[in-house]
mmCIF entry with sequence, helices, sheets and N, C-alpha, C, O atoms, coordinates in Angstrom:
data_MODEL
# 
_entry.id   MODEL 
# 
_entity.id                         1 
_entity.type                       polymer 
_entity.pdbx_number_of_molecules   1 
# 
_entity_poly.entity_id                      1 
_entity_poly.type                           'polypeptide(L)' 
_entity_poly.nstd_linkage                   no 
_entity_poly.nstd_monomer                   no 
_entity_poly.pdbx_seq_one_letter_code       
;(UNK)(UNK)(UNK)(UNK)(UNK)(UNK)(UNK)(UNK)(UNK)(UNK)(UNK)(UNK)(UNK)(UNK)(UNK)(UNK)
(UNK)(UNK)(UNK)(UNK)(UNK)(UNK)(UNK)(UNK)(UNK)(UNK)(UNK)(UNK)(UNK)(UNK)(UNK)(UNK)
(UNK)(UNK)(UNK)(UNK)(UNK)(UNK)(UNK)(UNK)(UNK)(UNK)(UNK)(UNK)(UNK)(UNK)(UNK)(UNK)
(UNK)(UNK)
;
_entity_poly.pdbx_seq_one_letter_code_can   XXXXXXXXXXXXXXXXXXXXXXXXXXXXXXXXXXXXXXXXXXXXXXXXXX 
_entity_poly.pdbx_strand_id                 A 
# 
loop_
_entity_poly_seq.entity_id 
_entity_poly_seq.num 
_entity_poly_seq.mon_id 
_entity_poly_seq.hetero 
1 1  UNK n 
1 2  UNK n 
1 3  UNK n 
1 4  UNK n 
1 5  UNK n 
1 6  UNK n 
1 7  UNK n 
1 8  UNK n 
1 9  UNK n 
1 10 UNK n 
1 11 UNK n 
1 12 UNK n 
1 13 UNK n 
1 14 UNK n 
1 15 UNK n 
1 16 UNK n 
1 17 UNK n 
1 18 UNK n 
1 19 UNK n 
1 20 UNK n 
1 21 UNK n 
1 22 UNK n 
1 23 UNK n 
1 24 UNK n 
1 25 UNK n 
1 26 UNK n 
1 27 UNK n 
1 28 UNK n 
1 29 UNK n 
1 30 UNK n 
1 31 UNK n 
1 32 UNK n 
1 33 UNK n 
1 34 UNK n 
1 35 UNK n 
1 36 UNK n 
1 37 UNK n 
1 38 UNK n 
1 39 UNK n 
1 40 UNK n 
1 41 UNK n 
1 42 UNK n 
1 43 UNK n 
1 44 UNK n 
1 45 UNK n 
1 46 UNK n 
1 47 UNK n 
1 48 UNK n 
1 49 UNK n 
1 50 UNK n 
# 
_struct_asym.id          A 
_struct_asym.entity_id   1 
# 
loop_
_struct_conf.conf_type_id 
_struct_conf.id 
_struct_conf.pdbx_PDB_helix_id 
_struct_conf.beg_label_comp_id 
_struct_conf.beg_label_asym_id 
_struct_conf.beg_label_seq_id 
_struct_conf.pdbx_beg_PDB_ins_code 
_struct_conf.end_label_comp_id 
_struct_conf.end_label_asym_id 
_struct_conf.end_label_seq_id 
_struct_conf.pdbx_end_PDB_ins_code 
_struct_conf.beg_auth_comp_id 
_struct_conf.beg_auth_asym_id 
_struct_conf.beg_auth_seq_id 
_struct_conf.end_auth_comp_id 
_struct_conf.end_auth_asym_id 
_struct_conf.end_auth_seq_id 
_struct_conf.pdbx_PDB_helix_class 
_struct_conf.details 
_struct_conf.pdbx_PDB_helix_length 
HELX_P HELX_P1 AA1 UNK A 12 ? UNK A 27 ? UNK A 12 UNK A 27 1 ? 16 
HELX_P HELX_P2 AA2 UNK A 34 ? UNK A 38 ? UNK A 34 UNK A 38 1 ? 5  
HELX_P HELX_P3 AA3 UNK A 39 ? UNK A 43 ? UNK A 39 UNK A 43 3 ? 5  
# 
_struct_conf_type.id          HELX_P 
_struct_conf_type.criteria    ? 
_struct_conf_type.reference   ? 
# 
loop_
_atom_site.group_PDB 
_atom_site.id 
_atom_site.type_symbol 
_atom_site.label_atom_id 
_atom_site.label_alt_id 
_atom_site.label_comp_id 
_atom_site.label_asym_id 
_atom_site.label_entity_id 
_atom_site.label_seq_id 
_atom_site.pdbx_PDB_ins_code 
_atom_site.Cartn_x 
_atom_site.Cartn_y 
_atom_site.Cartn_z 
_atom_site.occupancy 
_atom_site.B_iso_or_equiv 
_atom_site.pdbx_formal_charge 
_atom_site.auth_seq_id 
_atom_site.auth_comp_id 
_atom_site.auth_asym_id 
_atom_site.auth_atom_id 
_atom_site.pdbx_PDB_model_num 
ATOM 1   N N  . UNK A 1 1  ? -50.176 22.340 111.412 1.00 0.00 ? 1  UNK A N  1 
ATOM 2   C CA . UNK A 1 1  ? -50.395 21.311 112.389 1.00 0.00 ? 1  UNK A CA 1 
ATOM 3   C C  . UNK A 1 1  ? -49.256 21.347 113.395 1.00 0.00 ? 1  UNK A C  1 
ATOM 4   O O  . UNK A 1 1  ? -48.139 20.941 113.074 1.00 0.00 ? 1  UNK A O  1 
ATOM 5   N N  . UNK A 1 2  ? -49.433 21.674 114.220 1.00 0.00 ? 2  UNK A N  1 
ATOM 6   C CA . UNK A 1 2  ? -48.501 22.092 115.436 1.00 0.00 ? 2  UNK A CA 1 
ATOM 7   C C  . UNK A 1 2  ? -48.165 20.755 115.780 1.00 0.00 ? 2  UNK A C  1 
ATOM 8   O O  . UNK A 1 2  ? -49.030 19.891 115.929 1.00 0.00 ? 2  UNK A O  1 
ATOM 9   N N  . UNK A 1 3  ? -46.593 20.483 115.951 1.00 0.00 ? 3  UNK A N  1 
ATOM 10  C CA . UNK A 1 3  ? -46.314 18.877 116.394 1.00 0.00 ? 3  UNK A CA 1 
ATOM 11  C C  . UNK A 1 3  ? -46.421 18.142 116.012 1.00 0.00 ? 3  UNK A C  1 
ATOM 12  O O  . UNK A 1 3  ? -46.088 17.056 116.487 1.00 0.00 ? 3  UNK A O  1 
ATOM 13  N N  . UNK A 1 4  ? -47.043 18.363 114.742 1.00 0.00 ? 4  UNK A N  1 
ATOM 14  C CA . UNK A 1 4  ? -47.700 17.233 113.460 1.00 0.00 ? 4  UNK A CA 1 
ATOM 15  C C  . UNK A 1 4  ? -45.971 16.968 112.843 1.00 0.00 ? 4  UNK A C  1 
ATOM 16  O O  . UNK A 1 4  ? -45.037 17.753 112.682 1.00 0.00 ? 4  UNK A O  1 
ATOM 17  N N  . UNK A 1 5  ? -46.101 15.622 112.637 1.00 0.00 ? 5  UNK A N  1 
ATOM 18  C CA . UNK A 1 5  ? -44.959 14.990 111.749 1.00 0.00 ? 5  UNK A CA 1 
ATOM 19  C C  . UNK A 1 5  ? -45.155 13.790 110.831 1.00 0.00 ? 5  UNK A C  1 
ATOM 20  O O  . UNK A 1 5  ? -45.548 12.658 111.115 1.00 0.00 ? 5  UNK A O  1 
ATOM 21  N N  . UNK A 1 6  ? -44.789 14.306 109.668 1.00 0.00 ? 6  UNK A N  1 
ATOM 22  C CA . UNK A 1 6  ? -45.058 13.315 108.599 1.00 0.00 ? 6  UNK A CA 1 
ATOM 23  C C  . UNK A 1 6  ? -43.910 13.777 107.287 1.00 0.00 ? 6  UNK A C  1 
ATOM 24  O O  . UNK A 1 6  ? -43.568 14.930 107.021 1.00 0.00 ? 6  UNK A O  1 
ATOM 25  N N  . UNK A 1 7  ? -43.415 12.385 106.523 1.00 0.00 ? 7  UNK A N  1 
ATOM 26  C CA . UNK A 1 7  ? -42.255 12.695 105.980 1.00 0.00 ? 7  UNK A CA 1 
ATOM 27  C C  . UNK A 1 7  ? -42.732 14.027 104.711 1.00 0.00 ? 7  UNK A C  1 
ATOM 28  O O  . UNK A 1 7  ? -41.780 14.658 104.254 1.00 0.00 ? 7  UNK A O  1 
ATOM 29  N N  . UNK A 1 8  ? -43.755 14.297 104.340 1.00 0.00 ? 8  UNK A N  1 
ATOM 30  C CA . UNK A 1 8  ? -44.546 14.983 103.111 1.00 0.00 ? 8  UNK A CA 1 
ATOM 31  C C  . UNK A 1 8  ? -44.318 16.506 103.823 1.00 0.00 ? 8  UNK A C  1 
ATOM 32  O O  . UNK A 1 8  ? -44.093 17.433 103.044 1.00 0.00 ? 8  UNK A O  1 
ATOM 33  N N  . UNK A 1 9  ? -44.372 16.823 105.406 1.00 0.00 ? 9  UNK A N  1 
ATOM 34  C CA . UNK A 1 9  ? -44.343 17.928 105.859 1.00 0.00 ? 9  UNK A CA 1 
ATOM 35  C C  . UNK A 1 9  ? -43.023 18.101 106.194 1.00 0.00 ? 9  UNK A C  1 
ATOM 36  O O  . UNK A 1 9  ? -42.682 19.275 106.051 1.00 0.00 ? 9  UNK A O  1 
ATOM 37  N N  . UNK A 1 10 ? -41.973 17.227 106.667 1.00 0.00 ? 10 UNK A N  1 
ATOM 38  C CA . UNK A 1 10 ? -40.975 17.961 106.749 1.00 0.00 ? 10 UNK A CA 1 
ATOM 39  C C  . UNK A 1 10 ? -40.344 18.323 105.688 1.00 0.00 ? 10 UNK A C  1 
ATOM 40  O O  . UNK A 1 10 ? -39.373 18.924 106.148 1.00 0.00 ? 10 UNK A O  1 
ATOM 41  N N  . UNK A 1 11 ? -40.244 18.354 104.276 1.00 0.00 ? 11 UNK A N  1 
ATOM 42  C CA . UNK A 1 11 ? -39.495 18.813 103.272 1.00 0.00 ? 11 UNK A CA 1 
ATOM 43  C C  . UNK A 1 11 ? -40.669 19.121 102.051 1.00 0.00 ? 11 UNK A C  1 
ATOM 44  O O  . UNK A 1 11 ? -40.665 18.745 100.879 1.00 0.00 ? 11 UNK A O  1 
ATOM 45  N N  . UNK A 1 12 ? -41.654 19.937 102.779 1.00 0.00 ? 12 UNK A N  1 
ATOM 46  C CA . UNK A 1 12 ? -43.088 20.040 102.055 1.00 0.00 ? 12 UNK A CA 1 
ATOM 47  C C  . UNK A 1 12 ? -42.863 20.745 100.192 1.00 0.00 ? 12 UNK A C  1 
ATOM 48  O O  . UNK A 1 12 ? -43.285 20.438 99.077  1.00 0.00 ? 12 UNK A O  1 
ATOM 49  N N  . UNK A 1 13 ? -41.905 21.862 100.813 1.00 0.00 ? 13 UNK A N  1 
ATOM 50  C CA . UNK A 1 13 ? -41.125 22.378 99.329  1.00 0.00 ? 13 UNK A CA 1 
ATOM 51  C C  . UNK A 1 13 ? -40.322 21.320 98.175  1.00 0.00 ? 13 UNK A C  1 
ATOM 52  O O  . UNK A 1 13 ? -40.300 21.553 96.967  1.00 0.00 ? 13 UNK A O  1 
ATOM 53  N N  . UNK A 1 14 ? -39.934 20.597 98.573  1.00 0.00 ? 14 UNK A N  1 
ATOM 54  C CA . UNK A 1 14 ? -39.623 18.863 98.023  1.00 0.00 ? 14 UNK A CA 1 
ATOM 55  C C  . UNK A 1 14 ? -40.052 18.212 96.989  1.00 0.00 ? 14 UNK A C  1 
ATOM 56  O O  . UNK A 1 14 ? -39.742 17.987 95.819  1.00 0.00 ? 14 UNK A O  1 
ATOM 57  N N  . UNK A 1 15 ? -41.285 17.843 98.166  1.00 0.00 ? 15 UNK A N  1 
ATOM 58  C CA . UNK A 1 15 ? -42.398 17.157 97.691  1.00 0.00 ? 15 UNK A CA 1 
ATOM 59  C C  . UNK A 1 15 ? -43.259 17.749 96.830  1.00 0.00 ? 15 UNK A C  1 
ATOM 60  O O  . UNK A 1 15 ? -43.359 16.981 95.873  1.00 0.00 ? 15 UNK A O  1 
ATOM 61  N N  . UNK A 1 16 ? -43.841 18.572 96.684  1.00 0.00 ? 16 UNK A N  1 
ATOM 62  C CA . UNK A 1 16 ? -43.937 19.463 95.445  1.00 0.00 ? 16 UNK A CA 1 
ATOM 63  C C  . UNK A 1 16 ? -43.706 19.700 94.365  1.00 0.00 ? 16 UNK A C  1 
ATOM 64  O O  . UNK A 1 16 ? -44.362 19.556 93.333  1.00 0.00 ? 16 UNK A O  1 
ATOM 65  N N  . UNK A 1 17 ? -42.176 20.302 94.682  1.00 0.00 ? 17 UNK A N  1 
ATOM 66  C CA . UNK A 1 17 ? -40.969 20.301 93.067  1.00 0.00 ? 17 UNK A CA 1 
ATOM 67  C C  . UNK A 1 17 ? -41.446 18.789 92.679  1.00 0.00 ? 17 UNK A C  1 
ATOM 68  O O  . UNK A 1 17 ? -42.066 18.632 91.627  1.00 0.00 ? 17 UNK A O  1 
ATOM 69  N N  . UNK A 1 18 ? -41.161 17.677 93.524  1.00 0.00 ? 18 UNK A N  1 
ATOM 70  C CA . UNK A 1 18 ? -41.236 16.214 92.703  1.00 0.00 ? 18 UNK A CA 1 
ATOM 71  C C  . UNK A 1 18 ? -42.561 16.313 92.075  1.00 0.00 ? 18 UNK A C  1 
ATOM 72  O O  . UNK A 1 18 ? -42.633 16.686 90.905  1.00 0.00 ? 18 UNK A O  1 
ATOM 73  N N  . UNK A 1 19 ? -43.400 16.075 92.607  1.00 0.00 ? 19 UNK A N  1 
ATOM 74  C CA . UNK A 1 19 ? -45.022 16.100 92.491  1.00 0.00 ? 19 UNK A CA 1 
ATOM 75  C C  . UNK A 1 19 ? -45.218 16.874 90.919  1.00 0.00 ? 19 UNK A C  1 
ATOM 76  O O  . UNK A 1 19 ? -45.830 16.311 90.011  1.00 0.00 ? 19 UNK A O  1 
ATOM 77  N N  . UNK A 1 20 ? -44.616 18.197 90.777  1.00 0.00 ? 20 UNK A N  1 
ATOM 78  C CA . UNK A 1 20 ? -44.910 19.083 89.928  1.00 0.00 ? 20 UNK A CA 1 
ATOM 79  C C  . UNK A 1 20 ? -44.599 18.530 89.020  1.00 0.00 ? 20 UNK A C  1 
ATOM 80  O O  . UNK A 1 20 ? -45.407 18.199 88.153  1.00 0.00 ? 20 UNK A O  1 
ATOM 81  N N  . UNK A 1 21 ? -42.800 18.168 88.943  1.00 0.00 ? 21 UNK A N  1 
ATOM 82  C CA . UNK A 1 21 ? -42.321 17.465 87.881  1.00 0.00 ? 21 UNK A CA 1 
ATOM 83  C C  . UNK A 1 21 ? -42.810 16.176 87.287  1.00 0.00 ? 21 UNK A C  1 
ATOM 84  O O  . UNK A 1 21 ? -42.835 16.174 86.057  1.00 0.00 ? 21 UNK A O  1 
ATOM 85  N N  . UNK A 1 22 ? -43.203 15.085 87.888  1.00 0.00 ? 22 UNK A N  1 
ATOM 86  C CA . UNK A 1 22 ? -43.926 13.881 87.737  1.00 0.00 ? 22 UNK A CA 1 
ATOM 87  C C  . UNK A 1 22 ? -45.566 14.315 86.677  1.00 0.00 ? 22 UNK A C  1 
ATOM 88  O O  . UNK A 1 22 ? -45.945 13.955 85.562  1.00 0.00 ? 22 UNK A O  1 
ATOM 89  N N  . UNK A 1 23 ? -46.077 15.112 87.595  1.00 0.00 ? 23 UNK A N  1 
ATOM 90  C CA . UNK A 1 23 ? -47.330 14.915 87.028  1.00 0.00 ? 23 UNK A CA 1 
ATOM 91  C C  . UNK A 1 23 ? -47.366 15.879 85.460  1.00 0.00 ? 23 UNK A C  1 
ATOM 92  O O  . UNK A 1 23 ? -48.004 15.657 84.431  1.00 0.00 ? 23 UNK A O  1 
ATOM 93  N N  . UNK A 1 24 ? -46.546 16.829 85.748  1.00 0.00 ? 24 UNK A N  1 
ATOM 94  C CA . UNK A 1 24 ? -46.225 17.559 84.374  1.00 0.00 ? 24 UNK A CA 1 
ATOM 95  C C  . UNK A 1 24 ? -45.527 16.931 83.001  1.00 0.00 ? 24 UNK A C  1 
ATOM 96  O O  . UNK A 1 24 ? -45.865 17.172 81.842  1.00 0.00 ? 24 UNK A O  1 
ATOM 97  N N  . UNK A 1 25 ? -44.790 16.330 83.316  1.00 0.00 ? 25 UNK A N  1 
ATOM 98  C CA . UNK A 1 25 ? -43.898 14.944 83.149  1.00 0.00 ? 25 UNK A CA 1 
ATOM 99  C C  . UNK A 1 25 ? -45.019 13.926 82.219  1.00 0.00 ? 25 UNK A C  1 
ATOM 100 O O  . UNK A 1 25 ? -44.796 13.774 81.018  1.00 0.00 ? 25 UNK A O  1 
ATOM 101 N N  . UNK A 1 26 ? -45.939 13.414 82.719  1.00 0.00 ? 26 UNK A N  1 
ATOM 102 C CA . UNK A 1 26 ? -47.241 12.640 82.754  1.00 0.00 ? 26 UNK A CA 1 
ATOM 103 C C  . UNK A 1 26 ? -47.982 12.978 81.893  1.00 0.00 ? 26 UNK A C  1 
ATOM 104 O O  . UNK A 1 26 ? -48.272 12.247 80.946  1.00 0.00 ? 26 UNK A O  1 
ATOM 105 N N  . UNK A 1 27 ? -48.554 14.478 82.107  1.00 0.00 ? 27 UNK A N  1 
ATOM 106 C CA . UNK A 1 27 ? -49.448 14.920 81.377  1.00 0.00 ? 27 UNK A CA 1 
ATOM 107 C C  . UNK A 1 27 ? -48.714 15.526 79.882  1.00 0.00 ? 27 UNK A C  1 
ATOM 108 O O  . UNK A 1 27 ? -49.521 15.865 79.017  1.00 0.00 ? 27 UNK A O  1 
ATOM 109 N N  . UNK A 1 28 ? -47.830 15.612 79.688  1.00 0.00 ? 28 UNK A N  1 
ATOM 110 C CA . UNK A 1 28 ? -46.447 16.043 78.417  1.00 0.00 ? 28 UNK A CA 1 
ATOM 111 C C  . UNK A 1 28 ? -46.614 17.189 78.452  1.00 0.00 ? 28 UNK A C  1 
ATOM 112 O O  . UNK A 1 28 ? -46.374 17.705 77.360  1.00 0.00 ? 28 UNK A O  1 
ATOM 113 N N  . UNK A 1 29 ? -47.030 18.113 79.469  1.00 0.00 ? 29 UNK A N  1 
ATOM 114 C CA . UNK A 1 29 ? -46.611 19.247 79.310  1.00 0.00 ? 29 UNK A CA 1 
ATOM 115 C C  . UNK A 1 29 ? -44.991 19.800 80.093  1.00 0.00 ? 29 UNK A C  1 
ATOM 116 O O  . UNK A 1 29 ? -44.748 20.822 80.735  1.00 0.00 ? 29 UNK A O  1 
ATOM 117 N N  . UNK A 1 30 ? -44.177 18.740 79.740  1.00 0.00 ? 30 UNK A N  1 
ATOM 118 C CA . UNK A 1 30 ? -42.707 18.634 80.124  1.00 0.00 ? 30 UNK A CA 1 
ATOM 119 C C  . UNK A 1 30 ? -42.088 17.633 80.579  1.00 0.00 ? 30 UNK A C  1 
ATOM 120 O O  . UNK A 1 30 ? -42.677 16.920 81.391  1.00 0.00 ? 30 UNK A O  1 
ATOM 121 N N  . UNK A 1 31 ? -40.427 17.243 80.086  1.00 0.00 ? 31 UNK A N  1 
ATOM 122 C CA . UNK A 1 31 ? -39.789 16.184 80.009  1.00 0.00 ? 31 UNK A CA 1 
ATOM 123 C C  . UNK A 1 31 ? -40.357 15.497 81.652  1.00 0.00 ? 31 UNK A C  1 
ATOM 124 O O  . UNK A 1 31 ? -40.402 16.046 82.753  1.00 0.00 ? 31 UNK A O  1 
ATOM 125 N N  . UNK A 1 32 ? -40.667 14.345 81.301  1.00 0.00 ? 32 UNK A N  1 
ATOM 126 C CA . UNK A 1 32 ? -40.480 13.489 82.763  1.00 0.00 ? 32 UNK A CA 1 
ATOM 127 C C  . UNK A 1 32 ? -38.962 13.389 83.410  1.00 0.00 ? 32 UNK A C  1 
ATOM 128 O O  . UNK A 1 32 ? -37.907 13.476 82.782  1.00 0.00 ? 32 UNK A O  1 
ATOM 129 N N  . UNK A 1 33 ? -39.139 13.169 84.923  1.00 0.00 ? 33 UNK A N  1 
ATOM 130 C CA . UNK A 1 33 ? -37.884 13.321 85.261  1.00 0.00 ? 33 UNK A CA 1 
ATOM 131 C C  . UNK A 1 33 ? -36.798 12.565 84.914  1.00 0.00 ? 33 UNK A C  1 
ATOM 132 O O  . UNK A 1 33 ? -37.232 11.888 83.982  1.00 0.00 ? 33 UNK A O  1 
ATOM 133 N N  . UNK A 1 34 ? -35.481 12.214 85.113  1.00 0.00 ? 34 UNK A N  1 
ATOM 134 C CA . UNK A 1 34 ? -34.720 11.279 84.625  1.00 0.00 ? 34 UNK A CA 1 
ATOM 135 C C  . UNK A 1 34 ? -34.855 10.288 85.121  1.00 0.00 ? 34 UNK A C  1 
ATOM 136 O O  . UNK A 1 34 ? -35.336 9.622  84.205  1.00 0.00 ? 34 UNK A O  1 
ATOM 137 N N  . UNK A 1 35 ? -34.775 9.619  86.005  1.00 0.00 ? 35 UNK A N  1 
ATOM 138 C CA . UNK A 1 35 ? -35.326 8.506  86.700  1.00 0.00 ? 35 UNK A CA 1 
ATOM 139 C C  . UNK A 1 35 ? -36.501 7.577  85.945  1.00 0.00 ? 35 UNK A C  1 
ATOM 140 O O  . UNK A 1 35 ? -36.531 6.579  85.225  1.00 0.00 ? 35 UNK A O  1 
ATOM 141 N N  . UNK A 1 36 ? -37.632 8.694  86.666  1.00 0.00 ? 36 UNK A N  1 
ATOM 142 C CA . UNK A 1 36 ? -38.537 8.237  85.537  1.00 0.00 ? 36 UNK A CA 1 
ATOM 143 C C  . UNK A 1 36 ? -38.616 7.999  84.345  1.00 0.00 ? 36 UNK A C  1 
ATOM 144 O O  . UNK A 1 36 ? -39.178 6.909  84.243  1.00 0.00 ? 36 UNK A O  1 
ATOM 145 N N  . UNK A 1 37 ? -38.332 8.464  83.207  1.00 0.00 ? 37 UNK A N  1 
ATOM 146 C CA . UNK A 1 37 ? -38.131 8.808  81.953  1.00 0.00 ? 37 UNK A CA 1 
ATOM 147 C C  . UNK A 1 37 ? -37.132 6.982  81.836  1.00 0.00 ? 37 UNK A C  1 
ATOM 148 O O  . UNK A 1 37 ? -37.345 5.880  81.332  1.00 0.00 ? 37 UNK A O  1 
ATOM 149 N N  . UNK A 1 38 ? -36.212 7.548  82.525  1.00 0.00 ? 38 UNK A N  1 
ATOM 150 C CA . UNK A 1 38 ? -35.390 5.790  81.972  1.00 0.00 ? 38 UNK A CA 1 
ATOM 151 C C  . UNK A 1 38 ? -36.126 4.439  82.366  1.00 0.00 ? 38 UNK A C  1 
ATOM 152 O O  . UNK A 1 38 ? -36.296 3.441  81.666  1.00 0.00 ? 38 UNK A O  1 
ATOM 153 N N  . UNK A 1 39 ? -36.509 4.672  83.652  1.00 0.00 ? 39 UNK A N  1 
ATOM 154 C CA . UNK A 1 39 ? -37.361 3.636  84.048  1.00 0.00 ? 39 UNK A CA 1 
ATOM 155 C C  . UNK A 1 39 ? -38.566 2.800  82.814  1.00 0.00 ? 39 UNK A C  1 
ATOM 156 O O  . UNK A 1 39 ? -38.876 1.631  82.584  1.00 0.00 ? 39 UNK A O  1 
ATOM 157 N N  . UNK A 1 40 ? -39.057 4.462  82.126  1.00 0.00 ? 40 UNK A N  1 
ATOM 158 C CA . UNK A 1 40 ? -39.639 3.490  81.185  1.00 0.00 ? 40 UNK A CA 1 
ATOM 159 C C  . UNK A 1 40 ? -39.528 3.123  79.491  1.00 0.00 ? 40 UNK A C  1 
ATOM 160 O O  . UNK A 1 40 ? -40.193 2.619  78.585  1.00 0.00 ? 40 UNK A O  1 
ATOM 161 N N  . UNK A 1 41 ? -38.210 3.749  79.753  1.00 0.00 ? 41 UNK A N  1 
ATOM 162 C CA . UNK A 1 41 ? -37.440 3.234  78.665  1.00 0.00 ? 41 UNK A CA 1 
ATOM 163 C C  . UNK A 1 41 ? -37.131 1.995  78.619  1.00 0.00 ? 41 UNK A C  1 
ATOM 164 O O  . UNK A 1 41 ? -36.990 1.473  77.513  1.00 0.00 ? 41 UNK A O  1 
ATOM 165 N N  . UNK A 1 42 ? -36.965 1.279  79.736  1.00 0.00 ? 42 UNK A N  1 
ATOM 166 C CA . UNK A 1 42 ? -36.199 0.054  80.396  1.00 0.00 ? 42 UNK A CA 1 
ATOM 167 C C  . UNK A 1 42 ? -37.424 -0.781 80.407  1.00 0.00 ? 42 UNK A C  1 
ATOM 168 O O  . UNK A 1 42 ? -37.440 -1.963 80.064  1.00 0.00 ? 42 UNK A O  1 
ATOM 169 N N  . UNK A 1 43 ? -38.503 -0.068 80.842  1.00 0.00 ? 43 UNK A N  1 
ATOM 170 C CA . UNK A 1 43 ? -39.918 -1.104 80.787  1.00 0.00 ? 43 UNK A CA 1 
ATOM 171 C C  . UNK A 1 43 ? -39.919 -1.635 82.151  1.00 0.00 ? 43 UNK A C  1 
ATOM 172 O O  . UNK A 1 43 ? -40.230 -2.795 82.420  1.00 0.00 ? 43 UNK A O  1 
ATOM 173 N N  . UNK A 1 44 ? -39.589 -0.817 82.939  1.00 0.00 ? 44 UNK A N  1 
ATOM 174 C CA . UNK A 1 44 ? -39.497 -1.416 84.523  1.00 0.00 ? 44 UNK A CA 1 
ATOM 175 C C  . UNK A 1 44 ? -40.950 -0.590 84.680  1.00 0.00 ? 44 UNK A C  1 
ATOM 176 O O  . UNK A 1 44 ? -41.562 0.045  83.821  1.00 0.00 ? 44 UNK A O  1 
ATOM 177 N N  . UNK A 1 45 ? -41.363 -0.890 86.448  1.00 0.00 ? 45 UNK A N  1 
ATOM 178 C CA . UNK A 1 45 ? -42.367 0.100  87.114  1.00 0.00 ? 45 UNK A CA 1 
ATOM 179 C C  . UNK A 1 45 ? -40.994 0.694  87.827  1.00 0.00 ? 45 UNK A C  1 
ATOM 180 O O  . UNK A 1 45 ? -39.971 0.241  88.339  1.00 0.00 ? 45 UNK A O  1 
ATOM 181 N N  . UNK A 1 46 ? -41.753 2.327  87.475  1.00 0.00 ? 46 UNK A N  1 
ATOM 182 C CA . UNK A 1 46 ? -40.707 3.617  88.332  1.00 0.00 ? 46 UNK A CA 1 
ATOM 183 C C  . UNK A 1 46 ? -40.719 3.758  89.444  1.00 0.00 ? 46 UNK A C  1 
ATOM 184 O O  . UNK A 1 46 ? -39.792 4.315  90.031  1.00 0.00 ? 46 UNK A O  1 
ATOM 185 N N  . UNK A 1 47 ? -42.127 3.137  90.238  1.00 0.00 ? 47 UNK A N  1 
ATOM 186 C CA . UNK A 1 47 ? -42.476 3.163  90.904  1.00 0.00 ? 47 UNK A CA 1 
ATOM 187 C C  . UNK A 1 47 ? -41.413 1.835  92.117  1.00 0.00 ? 47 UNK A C  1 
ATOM 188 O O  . UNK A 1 47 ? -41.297 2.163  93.298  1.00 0.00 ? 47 UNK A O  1 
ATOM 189 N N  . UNK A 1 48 ? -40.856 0.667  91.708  1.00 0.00 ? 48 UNK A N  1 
ATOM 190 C CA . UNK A 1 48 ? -40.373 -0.311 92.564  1.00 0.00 ? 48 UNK A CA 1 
ATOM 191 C C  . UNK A 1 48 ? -38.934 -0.360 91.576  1.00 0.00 ? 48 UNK A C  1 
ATOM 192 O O  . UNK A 1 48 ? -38.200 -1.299 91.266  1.00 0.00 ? 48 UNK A O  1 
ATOM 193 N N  . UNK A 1 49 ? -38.902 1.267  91.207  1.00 0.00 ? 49 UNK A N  1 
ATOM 194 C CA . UNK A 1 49 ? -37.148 1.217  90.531  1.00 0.00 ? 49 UNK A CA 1 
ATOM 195 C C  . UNK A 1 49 ? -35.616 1.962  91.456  1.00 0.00 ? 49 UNK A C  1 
ATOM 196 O O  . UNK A 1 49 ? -35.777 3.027  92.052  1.00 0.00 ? 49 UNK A O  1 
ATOM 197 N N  . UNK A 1 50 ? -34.656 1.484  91.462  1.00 0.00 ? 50 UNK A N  1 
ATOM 198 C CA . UNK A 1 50 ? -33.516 2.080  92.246  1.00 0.00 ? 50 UNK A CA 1 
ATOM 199 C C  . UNK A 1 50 ? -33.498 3.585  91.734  1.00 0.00 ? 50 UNK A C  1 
ATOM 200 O O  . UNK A 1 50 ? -32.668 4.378  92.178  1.00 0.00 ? 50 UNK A O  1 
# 
């Protein structure tokens, strides 16, 4: 997308690695990330966590 800007395209390689890790993470085919992983240790949403 020529001129196209959106935060998902400028660091598209990024977003990905995260994406990969999360959903792999999710599905247990590998540790969730740390963040995540404590978040729900803690019993917070990871999602509205620092």
């Amino acid at each position: 997308m020529s001129g196209g800007d959106h935060a998902m395209l400028r660091r598209a390689g990024e977003w990905h690695t995260l994406t990969t890790g999360l959903v792999s993470g999710l599905l247990g085919l590998a540790p969730l990330p740390g963040p995540v992983r404590r978040a729900f240790e803690e019993g917070r949403d990871p999602a509205t966590s620092d």
